[in-house]
GUROVEX-804539 format. One line per field, with one value per residue (C-alpha): residue number from 1; residue in one letter; x, y, z. Coordinates in Angstrom, 3 decimals, padded with zeros to 6 digits, always signed. Example, Ala and Ser with C-alpha at 12.3 -4.5 7.8 and 13.67 -1.06 7.14 Angstrom:
2
i: 1,2
aa: a,s
px: +012.300,+013.670
py: -004.500,-001.060
pz: +007.800,+007.140
//
This chain:
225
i: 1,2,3,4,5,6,7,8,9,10,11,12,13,14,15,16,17,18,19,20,21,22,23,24,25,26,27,28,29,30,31,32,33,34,35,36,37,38,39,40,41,42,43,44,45,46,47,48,49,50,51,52,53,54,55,56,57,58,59,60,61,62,63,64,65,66,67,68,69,70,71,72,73,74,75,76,77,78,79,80,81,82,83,84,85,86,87,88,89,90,91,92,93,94,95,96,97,98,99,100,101,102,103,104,105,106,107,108,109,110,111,112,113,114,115,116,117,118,119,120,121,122,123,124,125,126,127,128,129,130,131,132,133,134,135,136,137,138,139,140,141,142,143,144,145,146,147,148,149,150,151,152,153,154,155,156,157,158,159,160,161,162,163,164,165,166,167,168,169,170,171,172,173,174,175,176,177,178,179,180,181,182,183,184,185,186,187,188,189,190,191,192,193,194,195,196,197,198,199,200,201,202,203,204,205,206,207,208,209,210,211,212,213,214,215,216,217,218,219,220,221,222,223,224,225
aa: x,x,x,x,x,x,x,x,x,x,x,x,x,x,x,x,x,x,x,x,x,x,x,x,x,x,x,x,x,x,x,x,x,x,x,x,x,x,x,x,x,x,x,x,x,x,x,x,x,x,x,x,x,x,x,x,x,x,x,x,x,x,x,x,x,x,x,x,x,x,x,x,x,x,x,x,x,x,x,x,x,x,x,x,x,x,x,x,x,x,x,x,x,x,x,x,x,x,x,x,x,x,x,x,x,x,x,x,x,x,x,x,x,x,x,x,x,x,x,x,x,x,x,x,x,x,x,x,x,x,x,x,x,x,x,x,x,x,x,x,x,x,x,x,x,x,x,x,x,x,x,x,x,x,x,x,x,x,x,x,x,x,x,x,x,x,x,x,x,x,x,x,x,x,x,x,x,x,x,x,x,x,x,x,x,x,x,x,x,x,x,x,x,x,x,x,x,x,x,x,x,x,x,x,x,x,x,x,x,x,x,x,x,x,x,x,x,x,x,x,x,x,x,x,x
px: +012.496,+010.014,+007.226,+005.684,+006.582,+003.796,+002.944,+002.652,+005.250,+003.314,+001.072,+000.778,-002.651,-000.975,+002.334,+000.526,-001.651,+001.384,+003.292,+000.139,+000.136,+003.679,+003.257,+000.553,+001.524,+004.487,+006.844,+008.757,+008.991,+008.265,+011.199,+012.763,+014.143,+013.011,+014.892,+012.538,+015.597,+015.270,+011.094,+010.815,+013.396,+011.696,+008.390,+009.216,+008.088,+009.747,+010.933,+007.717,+005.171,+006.653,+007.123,+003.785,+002.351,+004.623,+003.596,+000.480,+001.254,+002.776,-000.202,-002.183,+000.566,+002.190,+005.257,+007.324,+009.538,+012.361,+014.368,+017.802,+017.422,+015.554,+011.485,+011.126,+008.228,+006.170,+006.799,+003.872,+004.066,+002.001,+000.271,-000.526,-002.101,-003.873,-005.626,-006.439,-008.205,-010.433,-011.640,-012.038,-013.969,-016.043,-017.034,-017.799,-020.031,-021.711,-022.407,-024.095,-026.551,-028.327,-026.508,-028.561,-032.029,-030.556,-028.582,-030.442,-029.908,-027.213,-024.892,-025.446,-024.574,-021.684,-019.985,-020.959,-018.849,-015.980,-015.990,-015.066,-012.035,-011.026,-011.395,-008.829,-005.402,-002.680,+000.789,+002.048,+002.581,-000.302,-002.573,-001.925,-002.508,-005.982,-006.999,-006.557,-008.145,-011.483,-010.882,-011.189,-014.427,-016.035,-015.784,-016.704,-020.222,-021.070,-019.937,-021.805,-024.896,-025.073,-025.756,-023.878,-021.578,-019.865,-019.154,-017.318,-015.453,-013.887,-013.173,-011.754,-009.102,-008.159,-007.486,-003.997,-002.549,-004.350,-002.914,+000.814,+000.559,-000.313,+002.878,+005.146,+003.087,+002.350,+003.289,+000.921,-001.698,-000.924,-001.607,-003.253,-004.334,-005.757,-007.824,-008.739,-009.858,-012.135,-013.772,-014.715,-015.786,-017.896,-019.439,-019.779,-021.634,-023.807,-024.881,-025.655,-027.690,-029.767,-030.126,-028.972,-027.721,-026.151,-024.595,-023.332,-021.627,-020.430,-018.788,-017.293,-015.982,-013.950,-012.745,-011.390,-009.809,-008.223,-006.568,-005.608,-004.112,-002.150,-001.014,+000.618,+001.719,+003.775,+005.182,+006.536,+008.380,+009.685,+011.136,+012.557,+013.817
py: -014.393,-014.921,-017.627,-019.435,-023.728,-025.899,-028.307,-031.355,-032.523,-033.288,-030.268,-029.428,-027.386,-025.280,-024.770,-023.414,-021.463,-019.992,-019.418,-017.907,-015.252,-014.710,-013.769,-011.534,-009.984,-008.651,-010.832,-012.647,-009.481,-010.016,-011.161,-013.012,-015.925,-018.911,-021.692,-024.960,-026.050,-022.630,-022.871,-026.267,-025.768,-022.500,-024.058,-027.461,-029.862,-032.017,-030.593,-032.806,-030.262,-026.911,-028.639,-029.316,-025.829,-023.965,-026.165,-024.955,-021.370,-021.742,-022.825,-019.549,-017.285,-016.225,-018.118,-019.025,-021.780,-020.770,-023.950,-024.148,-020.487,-021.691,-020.461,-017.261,-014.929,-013.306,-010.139,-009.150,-007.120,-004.076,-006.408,-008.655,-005.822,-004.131,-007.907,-008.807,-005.068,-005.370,-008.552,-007.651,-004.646,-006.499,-008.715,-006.597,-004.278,-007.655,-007.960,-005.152,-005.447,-008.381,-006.798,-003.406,-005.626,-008.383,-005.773,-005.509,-003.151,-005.564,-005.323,-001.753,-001.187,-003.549,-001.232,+001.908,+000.288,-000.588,+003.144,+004.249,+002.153,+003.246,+006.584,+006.248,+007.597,+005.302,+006.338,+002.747,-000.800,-001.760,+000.985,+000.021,-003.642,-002.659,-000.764,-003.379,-005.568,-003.286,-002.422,-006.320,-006.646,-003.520,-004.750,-008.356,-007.180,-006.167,-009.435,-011.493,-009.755,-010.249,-013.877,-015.071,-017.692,-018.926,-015.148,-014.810,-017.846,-016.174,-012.926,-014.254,-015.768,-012.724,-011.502,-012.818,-010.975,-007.918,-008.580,-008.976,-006.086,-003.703,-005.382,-003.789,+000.065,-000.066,+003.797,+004.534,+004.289,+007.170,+010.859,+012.185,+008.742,+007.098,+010.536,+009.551,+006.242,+007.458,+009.538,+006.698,+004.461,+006.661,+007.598,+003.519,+003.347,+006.264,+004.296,+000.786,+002.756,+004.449,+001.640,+003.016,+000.554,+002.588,+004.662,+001.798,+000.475,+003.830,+004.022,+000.857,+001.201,+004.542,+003.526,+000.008,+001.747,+004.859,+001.524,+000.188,+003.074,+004.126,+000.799,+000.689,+004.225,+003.646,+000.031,+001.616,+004.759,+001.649,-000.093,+003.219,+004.667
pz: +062.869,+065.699,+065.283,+068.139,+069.161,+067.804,+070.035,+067.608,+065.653,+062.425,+061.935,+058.391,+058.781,+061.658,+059.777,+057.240,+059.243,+060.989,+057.646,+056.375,+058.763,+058.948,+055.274,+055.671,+059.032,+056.962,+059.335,+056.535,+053.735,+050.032,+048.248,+051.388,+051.186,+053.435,+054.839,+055.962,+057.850,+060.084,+060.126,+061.327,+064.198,+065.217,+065.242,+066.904,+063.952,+061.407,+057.549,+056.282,+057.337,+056.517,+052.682,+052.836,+053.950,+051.681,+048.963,+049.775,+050.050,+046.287,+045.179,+046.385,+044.965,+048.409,+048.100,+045.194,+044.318,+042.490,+041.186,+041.909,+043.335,+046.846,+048.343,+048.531,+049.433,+046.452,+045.318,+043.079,+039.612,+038.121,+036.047,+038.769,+040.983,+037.965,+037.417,+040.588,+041.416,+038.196,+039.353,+043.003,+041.235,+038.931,+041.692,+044.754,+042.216,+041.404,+045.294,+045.502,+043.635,+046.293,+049.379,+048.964,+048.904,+051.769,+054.224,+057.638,+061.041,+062.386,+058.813,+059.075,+062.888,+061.882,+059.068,+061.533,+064.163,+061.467,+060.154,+063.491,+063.769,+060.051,+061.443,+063.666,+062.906,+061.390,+063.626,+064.147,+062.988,+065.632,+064.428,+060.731,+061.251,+062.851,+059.758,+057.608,+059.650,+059.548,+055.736,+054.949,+057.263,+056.018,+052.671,+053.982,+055.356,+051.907,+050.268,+052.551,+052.694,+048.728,+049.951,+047.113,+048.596,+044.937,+044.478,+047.954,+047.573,+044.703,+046.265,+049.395,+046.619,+045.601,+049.405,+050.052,+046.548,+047.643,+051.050,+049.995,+047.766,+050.862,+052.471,+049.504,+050.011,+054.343,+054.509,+052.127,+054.158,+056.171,+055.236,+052.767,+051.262,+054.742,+054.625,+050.802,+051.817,+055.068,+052.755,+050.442,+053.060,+054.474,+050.690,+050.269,+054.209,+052.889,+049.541,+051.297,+054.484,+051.529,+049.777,+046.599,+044.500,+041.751,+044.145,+046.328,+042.823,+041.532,+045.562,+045.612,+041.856,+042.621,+045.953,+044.435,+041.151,+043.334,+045.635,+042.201,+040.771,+044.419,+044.616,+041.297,+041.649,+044.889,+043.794,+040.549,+042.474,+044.592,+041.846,+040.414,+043.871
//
């Protein structure tokens, strides 16, 4: 385990940040097991904060606290992913029907310049980690251009489940899905350029339920390999 010294010795919003990341960076796996003991020494505070930030990180579903068992990082089920992708459906559909009316030259150049890094090949950890990056914004300029700030605030609880789940399925992006998922971005940039708000729905909606259904289809040949 690698994680950078923190400079102060009570830091909860930094050991949380750090933990955060170390989460979604895919640097502590789903399923591990982590020891506070071990954290706090690694990054230079006391046991107090790392409580508190995993505490915190319970609360939002990355981390769970087994009793008697010990904290461990979440490992999501079908059901979970299934929920979470009809929601995170339901609610970037929603979006688009202000973001069509409220998207100017700037959002567009934005998801043009985004597009170009999802075109990009995925051959390595580095590469991957960029494409997810630029998935999340892509879908971001869309959300905020709705200019619906409750409705964001929502989705952007959703984005650490949908997060962990794409820590369980990395190697899926590569292949014949990443090609999959170019073409639908560049069906959903089409859609929003145009204007067309049924088609920007109708994009969105078979992009997020094809995610949905690879998701589900890779974790279950997981749990039965």
């Amino acid at each position: 385990m690698e994680l950078a010294r923190l400079n102060r010795a009570r830091a909860t919003d930094e050991v949380y940040d750090a933990l955060r990341q170390a989460v979604l960076s895919h640097l502590f796996q789903p399923g591990e097991r982590l020891q506070v003991g071990e954290i706090s020494a690694k990054l230079g505070v006391s046991p107090t904060p790392v409580r508190h930030a995993i505490q915190r990180l319970a609360s939002e579903g990355l981390i769970e606290i087994r009793p008697r068992s010990g904290t461990f990082v979440a490992s999501l089920t079908v059901p979970d992913i299934e929920e979470t992708f009809e929601i995170r459906c339901a609610l970037e559909c929603l979006a688009a029907e202000t973001a069509v009316l409220r998207l100017v030259d700037t959002d567009l150049a934005r998801l043009r310049e985004l597009l170009d890094v999802l075109r990009e090949p995925i051959a390595d950890e580095a590469s991957l980690r960029r494409h997810e990056q630029a998935n999340s914004e892509f879908h971001a300029v869309l959300l905020r251009a709705s200019g619906n700030r409750r409705l964001q605030e929502i989705h952007e609880s959703l984005k650490a489940n949908i997060q962990i789940a794409r820590v369980h399925v990395a190697e899926g992006y590569r292949g014949a899905r990443w090609q999959q998922e170019q073409a639908e971005h560049e069906e959903i940039y089409a859609a929003a350029a145009a204007r067309n708000t049924r088609a920007l729905q109708d994009a969105l909606r078979r992009h997020i339920l094809r995610a949905r259904q690879s998701l589900v289809a890779t974790l279950r040949g997981s749990a039965h390999a």
